[in-house]
Every structure is written in C-alpha cells, then in structure tokens.
N, C-alpha and C positions, 0 to 999 in steps of 0.2 A: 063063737066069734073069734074068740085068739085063734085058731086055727088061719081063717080067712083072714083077720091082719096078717101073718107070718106067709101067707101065700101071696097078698098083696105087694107084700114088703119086697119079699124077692122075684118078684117079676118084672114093681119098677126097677131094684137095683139090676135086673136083666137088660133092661132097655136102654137103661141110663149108658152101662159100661157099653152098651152094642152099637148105641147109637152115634149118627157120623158127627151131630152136634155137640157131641159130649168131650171135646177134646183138648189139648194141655193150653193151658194158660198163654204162655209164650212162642209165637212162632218161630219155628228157625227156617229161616230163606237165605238162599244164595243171593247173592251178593257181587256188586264186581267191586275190588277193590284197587289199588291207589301202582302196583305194580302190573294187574292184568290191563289195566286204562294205560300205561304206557307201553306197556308193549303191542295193545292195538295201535296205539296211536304210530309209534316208528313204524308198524308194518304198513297202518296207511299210508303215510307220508313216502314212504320206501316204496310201493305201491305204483303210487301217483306218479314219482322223481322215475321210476325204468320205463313211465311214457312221454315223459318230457314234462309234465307239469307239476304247478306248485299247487297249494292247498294249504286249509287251516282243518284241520278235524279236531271234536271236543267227544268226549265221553259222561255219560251221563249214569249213575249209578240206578237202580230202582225204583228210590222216591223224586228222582227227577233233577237231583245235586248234582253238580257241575264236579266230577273229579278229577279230569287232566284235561288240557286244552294244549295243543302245539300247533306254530302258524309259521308255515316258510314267510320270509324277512319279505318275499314283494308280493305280498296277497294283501289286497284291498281291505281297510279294517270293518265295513261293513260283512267281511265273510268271515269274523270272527264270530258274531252276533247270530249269522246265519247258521254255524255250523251248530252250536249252543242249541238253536231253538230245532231246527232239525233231530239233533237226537233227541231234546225232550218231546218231540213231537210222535217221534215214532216207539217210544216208549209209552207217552201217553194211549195211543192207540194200538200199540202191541203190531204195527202193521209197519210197511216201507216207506217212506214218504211219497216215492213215486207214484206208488199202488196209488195211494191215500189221495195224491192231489188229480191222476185219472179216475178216481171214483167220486170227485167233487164234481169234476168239470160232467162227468155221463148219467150222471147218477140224482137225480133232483132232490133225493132225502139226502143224499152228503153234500148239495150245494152250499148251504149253509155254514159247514166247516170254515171257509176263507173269512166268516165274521169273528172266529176265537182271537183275540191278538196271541194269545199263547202258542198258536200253530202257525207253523210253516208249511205251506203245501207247495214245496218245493223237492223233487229228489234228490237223495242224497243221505237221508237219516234212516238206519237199521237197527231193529231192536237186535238184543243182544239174548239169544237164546241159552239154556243148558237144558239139553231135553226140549220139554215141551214149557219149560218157565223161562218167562224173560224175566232177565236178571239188569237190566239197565240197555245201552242204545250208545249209535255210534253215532255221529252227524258230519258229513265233511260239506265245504264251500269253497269254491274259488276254482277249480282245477278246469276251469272252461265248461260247465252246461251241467246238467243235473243229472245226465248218462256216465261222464267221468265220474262226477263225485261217487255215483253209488257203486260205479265201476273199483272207485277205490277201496272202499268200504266193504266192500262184497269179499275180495282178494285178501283184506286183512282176516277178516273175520272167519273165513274158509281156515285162513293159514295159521290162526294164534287159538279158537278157539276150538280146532282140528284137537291141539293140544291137551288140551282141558278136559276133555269129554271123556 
C-alpha cells in the first residue's frame, strides 16, 4: 500500500501543477491608466477639431470606472453622459457600439439589448485592445452622428495605441 500512496501522491501533485485551473492567486491585467486615458483623449478631440467638429470623449478603464472625460466648451451636456455610457458599453460587450446597436436592430436574440439602461446602442464607443485583451473602452458624442464619433475614436486609438503595442 505505501507504495500506491507515494504513486498516487505524485500524480495528483502532476495534475494539480499541469493543470490550467491551478493558477497564482492574483491576477495581473493590463490596465489603462490615468496618462494613456489622456492622451487618447487629446488625440480624439485632435481627431475630431482637423474635421471641423467638436466632441466630449470619456475613457473607461476595465472594470468600467470613468478615468478621463474632456468636452469641447459647445457640445451639448447630454453628450457628456453619452460618451460615458458608450465606452462602458462597449467595454461591457467587448464589441463597437455601432457593431452592437446594428446587431440589436437585425438580430432578434440582441433585440433586447436597447432594455439594459446601462447600454447605449449608439456608435461611437470602442473597446480598447492590447492584443487580444481589452483593457478599458473609449466612447465619443456630439461630433455630429455616430459615423464621426467613431470616426474619432478609431483615429485616436490607431494613433496612441499604435504606440503601446
């Protein structure tokens, strides 16, 4: 019998250390922090202003916390709110918000989306990649229709996150 204990013993310890459930305590994730949220955001707004319009864009870290917000002085304060729920929207769902609100409008299993209040199915909100992990979400409102906004948002995040990778 001690034989078969000691062959037992180390087979679980085989599986345990092989296995993918077996792993450390605390995660470490990427993150966007409080300096990459403003330089998306100038490059938005910088973005926006070389087509002629103004805009409010917000940046949303990972767990969906509001890290920077900037709003050109004549954008309606309702597209402050918008831009806000935009990126947690499209964080939430890991998807565009455009994508997101034509696949509500075509799609009968994501019809039901437009009942969350937490979501916007408006475009304009992009998750915010490195690799293949979203690390937080950009949301822009006001720059005239939901093709600029994400027009905006696309340009920055090409151009700051180019950086990073």
């Amino acid at each position: 019998m001690p034989k078969l204990h000691i062959t037992l013993s180390a087979l679980t310890l085989s599986i345990l250390a092989s296995s993918s459930w077996a792993t450390e305590p605390v995660a470490m994730r990427q993150d966007v922090t409080l300096p990459l949220a403003n330089q998306l955001l100038d490059a938005t707004l910088s973005a926006c202003h070389a087509d002629g319009r103004s805009a409010v864009a917000a940046v949303v870290d990972r767990g969906g916390n509001l890290v920077a917000l900037q709003r050109d002085d004549n954008v309606g304060p309702h597209n402050t709110a918008a831009a806000q729920r935009k990126a947690f929207t499209a964080l939430s769902t890991k998807t565009p918000t455009r994508l997101l609100a034509e696949r509500a409008r075509s799609t009968p299993d994501a019809e039901n989306l437009n009942t969350l209040d937490e979501l916007l199915l408006l475009g304009g909100g992009v998750p915010l990649k490195v690799g293949d992990q979203v690390i937080g979400a950009l949301g822009v409102a006001g720059a005239g229709g939901a093709a600029n906004d994400e027009a905006c948002a696309l340009k920055a995040i090409e151009q700051i996150l180019s950086i990073h990778q």
